[in-house]
DRENLUMRO-986014 format. One record per residue (C-alpha): y, z, x. Coordinates in pm, 1 decimal. Last residue first. Layout:
BEGIN
+----------+----------+----------+
:    north :       up :     east :
+----------+----------+----------+
:        Y :        Z :        X :
...
+----------+----------+----------+
END
This chain:
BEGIN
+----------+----------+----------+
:    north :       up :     east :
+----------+----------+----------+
:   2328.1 :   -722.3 :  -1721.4 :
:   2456.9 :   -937.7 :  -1988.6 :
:   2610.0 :   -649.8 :  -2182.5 :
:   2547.7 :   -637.1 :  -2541.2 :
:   2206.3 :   -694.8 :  -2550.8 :
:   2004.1 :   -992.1 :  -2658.2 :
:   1632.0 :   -994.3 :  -2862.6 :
:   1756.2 :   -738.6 :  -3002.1 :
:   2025.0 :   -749.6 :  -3026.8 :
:   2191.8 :  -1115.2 :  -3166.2 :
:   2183.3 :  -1457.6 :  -3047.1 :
:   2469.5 :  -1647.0 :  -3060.8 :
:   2650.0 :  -1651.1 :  -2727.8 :
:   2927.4 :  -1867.8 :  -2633.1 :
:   2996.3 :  -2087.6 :  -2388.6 :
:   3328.7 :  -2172.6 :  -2172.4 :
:   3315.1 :  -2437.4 :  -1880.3 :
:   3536.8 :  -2571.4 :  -1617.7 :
:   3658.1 :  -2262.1 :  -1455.4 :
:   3774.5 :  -2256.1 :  -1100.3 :
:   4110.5 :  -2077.7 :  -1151.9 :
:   4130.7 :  -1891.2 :  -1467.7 :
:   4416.8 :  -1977.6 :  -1652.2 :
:   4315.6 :  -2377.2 :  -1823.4 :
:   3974.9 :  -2310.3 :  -1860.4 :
:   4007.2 :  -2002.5 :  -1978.7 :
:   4283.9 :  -2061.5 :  -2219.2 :
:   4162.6 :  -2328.0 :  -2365.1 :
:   3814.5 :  -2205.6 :  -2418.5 :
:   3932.0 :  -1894.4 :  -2609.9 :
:   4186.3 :  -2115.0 :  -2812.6 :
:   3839.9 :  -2341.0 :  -2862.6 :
:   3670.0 :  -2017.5 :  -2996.1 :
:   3988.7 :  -1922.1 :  -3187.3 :
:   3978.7 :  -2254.1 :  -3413.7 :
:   3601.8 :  -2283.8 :  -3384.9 :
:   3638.4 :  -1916.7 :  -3617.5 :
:   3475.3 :  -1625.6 :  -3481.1 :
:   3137.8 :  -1524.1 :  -3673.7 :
:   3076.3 :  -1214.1 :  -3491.1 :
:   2763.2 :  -1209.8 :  -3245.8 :
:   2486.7 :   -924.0 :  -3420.5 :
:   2383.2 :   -593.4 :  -3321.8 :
:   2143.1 :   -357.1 :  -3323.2 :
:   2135.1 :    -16.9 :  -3127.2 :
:   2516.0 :    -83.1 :  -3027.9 :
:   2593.1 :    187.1 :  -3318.2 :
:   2822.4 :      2.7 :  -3573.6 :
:   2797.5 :   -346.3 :  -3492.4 :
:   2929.0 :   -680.3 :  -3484.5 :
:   2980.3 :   -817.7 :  -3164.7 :
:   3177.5 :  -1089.6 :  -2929.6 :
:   3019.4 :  -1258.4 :  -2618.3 :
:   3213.5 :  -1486.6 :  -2411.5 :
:   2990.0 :  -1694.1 :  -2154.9 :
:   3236.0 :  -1832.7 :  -1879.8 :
:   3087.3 :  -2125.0 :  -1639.8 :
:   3200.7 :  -2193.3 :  -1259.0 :
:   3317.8 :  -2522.4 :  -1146.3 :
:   3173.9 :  -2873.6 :   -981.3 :
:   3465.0 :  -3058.0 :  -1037.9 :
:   3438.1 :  -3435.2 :  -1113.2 :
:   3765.3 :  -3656.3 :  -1111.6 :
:   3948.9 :  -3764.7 :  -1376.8 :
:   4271.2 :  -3487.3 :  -1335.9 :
:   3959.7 :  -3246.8 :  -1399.8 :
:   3608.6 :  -3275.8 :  -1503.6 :
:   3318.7 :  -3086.9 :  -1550.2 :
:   2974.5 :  -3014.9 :  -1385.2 :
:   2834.6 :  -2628.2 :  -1371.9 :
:   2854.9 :  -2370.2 :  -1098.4 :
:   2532.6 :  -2137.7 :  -1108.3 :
:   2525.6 :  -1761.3 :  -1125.9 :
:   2704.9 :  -1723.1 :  -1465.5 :
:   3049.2 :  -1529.4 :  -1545.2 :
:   3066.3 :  -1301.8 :  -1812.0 :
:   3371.6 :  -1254.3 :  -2077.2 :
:   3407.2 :   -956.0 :  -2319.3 :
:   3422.4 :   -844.2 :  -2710.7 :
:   3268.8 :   -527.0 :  -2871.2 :
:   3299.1 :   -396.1 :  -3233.6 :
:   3450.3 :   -677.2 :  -3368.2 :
:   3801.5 :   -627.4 :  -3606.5 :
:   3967.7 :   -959.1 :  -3520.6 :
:   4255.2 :   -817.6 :  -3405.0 :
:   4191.4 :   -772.0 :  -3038.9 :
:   4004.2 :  -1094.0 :  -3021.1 :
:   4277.0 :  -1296.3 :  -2831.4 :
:   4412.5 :  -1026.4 :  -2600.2 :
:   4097.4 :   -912.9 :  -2504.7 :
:   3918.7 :  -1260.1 :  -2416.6 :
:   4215.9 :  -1374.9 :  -2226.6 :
:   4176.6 :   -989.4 :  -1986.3 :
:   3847.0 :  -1047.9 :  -1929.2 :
:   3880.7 :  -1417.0 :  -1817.2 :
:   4158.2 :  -1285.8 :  -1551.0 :
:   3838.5 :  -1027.7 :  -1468.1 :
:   3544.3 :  -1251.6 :  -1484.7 :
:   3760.8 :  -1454.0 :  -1224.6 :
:   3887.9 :  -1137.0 :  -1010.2 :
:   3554.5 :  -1003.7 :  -1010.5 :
:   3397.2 :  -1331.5 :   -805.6 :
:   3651.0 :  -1348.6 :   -585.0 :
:   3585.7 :   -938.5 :   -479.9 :
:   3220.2 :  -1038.0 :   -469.5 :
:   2987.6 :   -945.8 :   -690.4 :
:   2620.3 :  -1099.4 :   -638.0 :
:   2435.2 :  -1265.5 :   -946.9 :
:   2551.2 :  -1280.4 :  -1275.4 :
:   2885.1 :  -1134.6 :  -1300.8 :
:   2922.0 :   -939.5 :  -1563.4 :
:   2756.6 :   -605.6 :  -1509.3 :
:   2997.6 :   -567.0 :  -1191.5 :
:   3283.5 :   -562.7 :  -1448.4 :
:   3249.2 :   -196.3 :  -1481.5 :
:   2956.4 :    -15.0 :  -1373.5 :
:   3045.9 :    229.5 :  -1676.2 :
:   3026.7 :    -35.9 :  -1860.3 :
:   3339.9 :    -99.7 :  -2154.0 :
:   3347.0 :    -35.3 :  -2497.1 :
:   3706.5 :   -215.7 :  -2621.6 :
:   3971.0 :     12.1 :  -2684.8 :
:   3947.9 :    237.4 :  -3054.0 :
:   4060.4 :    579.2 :  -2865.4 :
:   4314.7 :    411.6 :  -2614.3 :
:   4514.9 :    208.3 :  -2829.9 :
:   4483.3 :    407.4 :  -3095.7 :
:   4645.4 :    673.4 :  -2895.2 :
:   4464.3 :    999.3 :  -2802.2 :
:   4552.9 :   1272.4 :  -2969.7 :
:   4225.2 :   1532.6 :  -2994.0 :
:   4103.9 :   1399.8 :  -3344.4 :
:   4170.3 :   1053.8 :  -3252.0 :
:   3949.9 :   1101.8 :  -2937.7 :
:   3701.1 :   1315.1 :  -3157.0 :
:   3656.0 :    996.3 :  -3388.8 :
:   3662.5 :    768.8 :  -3115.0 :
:   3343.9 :    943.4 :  -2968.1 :
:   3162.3 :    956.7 :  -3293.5 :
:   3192.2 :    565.3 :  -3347.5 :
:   3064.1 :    528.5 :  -2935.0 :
:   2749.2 :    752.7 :  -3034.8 :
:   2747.5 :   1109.7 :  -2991.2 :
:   2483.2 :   1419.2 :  -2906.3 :
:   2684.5 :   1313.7 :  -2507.4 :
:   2996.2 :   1383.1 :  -2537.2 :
:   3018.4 :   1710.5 :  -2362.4 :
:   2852.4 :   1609.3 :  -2015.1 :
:   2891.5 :   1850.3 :  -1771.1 :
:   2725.3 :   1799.0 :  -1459.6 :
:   2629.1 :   2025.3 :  -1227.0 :
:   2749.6 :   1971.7 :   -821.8 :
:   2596.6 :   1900.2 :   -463.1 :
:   2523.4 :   1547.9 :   -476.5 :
:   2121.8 :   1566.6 :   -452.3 :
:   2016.8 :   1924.8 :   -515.8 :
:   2284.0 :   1985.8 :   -786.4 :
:   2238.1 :   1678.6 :   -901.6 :
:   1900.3 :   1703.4 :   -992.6 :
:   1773.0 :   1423.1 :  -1118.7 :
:   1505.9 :   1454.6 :  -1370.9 :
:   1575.1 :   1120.0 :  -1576.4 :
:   1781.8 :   1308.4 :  -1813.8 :
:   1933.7 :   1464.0 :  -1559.0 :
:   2072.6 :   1132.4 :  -1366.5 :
:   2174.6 :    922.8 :  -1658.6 :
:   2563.2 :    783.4 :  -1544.7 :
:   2441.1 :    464.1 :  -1391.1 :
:   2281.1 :    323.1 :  -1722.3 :
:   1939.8 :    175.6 :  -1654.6 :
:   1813.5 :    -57.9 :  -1869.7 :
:   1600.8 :    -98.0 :  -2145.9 :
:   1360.5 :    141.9 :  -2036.9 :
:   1355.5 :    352.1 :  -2300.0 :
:   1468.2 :    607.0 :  -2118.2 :
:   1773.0 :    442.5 :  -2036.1 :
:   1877.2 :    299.5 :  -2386.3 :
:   1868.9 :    605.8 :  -2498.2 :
:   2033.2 :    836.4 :  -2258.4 :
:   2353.3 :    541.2 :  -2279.6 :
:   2328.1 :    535.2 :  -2641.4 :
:   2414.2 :    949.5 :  -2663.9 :
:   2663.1 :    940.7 :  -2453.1 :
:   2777.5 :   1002.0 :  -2142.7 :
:   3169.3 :   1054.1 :  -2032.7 :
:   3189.2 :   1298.1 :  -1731.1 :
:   3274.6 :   1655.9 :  -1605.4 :
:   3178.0 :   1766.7 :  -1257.8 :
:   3102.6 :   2113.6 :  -1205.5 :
:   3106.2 :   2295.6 :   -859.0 :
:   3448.4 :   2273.1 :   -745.5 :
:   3550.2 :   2391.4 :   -396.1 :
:   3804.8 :   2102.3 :   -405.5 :
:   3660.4 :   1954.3 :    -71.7 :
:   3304.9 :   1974.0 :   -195.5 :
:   3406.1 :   1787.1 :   -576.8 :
:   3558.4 :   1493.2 :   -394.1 :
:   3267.5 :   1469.3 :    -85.7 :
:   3051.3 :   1474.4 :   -376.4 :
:   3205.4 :   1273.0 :   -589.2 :
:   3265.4 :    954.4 :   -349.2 :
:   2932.8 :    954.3 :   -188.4 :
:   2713.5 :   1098.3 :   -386.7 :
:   2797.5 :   1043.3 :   -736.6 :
:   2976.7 :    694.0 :   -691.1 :
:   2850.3 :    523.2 :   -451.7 :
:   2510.5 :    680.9 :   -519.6 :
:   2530.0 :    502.5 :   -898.3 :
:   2732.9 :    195.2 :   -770.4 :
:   2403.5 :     69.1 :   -569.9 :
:   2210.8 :    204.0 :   -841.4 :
:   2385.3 :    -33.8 :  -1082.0 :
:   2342.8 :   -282.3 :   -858.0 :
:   1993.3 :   -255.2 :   -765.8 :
:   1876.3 :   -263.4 :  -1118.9 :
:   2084.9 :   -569.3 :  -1175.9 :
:   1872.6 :   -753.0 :   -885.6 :
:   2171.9 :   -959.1 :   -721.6 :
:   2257.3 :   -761.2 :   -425.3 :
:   2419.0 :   -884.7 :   -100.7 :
:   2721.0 :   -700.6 :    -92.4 :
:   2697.8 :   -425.3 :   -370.8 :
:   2717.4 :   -144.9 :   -120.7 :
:   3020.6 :   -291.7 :     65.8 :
:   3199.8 :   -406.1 :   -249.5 :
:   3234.4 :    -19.4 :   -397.8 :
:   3321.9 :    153.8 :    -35.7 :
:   3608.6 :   -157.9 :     16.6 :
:   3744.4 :    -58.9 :   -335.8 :
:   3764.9 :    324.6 :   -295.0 :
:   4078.6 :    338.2 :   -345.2 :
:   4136.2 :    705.7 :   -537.6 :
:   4382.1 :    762.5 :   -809.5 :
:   4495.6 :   1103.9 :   -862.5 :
:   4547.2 :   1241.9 :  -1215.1 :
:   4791.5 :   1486.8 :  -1403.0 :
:   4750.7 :   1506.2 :  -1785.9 :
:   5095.5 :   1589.6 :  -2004.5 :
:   4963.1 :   1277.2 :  -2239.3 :
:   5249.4 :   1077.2 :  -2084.5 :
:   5083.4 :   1118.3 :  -1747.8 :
:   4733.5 :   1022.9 :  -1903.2 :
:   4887.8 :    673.4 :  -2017.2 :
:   5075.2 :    585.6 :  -1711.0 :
:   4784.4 :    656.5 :  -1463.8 :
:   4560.2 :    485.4 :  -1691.7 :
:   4809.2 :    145.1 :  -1698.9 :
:   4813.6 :    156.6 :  -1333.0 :
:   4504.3 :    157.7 :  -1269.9 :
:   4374.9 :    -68.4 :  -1520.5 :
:   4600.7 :   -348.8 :  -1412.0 :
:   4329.1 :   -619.5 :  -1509.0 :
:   3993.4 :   -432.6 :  -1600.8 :
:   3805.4 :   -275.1 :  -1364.4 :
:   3596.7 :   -375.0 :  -1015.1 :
:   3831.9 :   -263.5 :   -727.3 :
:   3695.6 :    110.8 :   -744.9 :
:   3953.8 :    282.9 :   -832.9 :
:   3817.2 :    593.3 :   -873.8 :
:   4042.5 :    786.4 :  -1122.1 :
:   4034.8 :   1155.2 :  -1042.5 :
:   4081.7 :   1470.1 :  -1270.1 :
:   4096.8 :   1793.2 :  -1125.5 :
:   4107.3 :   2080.7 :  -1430.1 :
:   4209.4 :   2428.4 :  -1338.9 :
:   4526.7 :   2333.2 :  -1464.9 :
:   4413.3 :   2306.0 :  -1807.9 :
:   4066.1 :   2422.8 :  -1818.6 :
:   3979.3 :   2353.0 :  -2231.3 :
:   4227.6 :   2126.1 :  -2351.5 :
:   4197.3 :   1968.0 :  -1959.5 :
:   3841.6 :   1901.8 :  -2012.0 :
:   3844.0 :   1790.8 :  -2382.6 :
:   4070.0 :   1532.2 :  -2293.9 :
:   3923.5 :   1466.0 :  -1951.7 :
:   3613.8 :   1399.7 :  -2226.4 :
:   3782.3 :   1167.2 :  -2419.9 :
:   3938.9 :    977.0 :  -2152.2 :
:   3600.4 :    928.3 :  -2043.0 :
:   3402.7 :    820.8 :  -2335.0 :
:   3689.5 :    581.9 :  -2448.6 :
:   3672.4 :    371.2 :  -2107.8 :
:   3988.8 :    458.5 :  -1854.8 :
:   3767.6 :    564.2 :  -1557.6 :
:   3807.6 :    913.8 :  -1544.8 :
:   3592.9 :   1152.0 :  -1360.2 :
:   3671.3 :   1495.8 :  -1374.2 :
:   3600.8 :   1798.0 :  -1153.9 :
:   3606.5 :   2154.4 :  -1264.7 :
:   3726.3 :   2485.8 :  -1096.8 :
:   3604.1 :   2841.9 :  -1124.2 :
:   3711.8 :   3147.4 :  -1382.9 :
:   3450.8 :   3085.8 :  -1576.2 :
:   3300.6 :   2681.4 :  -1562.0 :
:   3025.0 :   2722.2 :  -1796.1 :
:   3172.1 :   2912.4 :  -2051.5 :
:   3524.0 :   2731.5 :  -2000.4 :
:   3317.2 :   2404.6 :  -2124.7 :
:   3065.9 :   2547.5 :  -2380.4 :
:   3406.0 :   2706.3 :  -2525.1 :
:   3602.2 :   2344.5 :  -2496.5 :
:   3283.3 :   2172.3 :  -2665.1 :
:   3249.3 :   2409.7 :  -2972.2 :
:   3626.4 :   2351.9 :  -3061.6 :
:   3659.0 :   1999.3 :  -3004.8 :
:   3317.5 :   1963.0 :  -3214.9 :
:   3453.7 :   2201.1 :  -3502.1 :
:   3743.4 :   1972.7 :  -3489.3 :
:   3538.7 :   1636.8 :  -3512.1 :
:   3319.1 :   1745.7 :  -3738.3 :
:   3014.8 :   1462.5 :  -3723.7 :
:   2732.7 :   1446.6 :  -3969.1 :
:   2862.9 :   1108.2 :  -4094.8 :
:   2875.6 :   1019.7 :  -3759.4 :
:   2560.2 :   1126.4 :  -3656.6 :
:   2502.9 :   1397.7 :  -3403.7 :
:   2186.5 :   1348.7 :  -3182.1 :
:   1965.7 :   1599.7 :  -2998.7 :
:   1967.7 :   1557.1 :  -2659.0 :
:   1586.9 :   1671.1 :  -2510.9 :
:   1591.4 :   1724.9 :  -2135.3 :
+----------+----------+----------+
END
């Protein structure tokens, strides 16, 4: 399947609302769609799109999946309600640990969370509603990045030859996905959204699983998590394209109170860019870095070290994993 891209500079964002909602009640008639919302820009964009074009025929789910940002959740569920958007939140937490238990190959994760997701979770969610569309956030740099091998977003199924109708039982529609991540926030302001919302952070669609080095355990999330949540509060302002918090396989010396404790190790990464193809770390000031380190080491439990990443994409990436 060839996607063709649209540029941002190419990019009408109300012709695009317009052209997307009719491809969207086109495909889905009189019938039913399914949503999946996760609280990233791509996706509250498209169960914007979704419900502009279906309304109540619209069934929008968050999966909470016990691997998101801080209070995510709940802050969603707030958000979309004030928006006139009804969702369900589902707990699938225990489903989401159980298949990554063990794993430490990145491939495997993200295709751990991949059937987790589509087949189990979705397609017992889109059977029981009698749906036969599912609606989600890809874009164009996750297809990319993909087939070139880079590495394997959990969203591409079609464009790899999967066929989901076969496999999971449902078609996808994906609306967003000629755009990059500056075309996307366009059409979200365009369509409503709060700032807040529309210019948020990227974030994985395998969530904070792609930042923990290693296997993800529940303890595990909750550290790259509380770290998450520092490293968003203090570079909100400074204008990067992309900030977040990893934590590394191996403990690390320090020392606490005088005495040695073997702790875990925080990489922050913060980026310049304007279409995640290239990209280089931002040129934070030591004052905020050692804020950053501070804070860290001083709020997240365990933590004795805080590095930070200097080499650009390529030869890095964005995400660690």
């Amino acid at each position: 399947m060839k996607v063709e891209e649209i540029t941002f500079e190419m990019l009408d964002a109300e012709k695009f609302i317009e052209e997307q909602c009719e491809e969207i009640s086109r495909l889905v008639g009189d019938g039913f769609a399914v949503n999946a919302l996760s609280g990233g820009v791509d996706s509250s964009v498209v169960t914007m799109l979704g419900h502009k074009a279906l309304g109540n025929r619209l069934k929008t789910y968050f999966i909470d999946n016990g691997i998101m940002r801080k209070n995510e959740p709940e802050q969603v569920g707030s958000l979309f309600k004030t928006l006139g958007v009804s969702i369900e939140i589902i707990d699938a937490r225990e489903q989401f640990f159980s298949a990554l238990k063990g794993l430490t190959d990145p491939e495997e994760k993200r295709e751990a969370i991949t059937q987790t997701f589509y087949r189990d979770l979705f397609g017992d969610l889109v059977k029981k509603s009698g749906a036969t569309y599912l609606l989600q956030g890809t874009i164009f740099t996750d297809v990319e990045e993909t087939v070139a091998g880079i590495k394997r977003q959990h969203n591409i199924l079609t464009q790899l030859g999967i066929d989901t109708q076969e496999q999971f039982g449902y078609t996808l529609i994906e609306p967003l996905i000629s755009l990059r991540k500056t075309g996307v926030r366009k059409v979200g302001e365009a369509l409503g959204l709060p700032e807040s919302m529309y210019n948020r952070p990227p974030f994985p669609g395998p969530a904070l699983a792609t930042r923990v080095i290693g296997e993800v355990t529940p303890e595990k999330i909750e550290l790259v998590r509380e770290a998450t949540a520092i490293v968003e509060e203090e570079l909100a302002k400074s204008g990067a394209f992309q900030y977040l918090a990893i934590l590394h396989e191996d403990k690390v010396t320090g020392i606490r109170s005088g005495k040695r404790d073997y702790g875990h190790q925080i990489e922050v990464r913060c980026w310049d860019s304007t279409n995640a193809q290239v990209a280089t770390p931002t040129e934070l000031s030591f004052d905020v870095l050692h804020r950053l380190a501070t804070r860290i080491t001083t709020e997240v439990p365990g933590v004795v070290s805080v590095t930070y990443n200097i080499a650009s994409k390529p030869t890095s990436t964005i995400e660690a994993l």
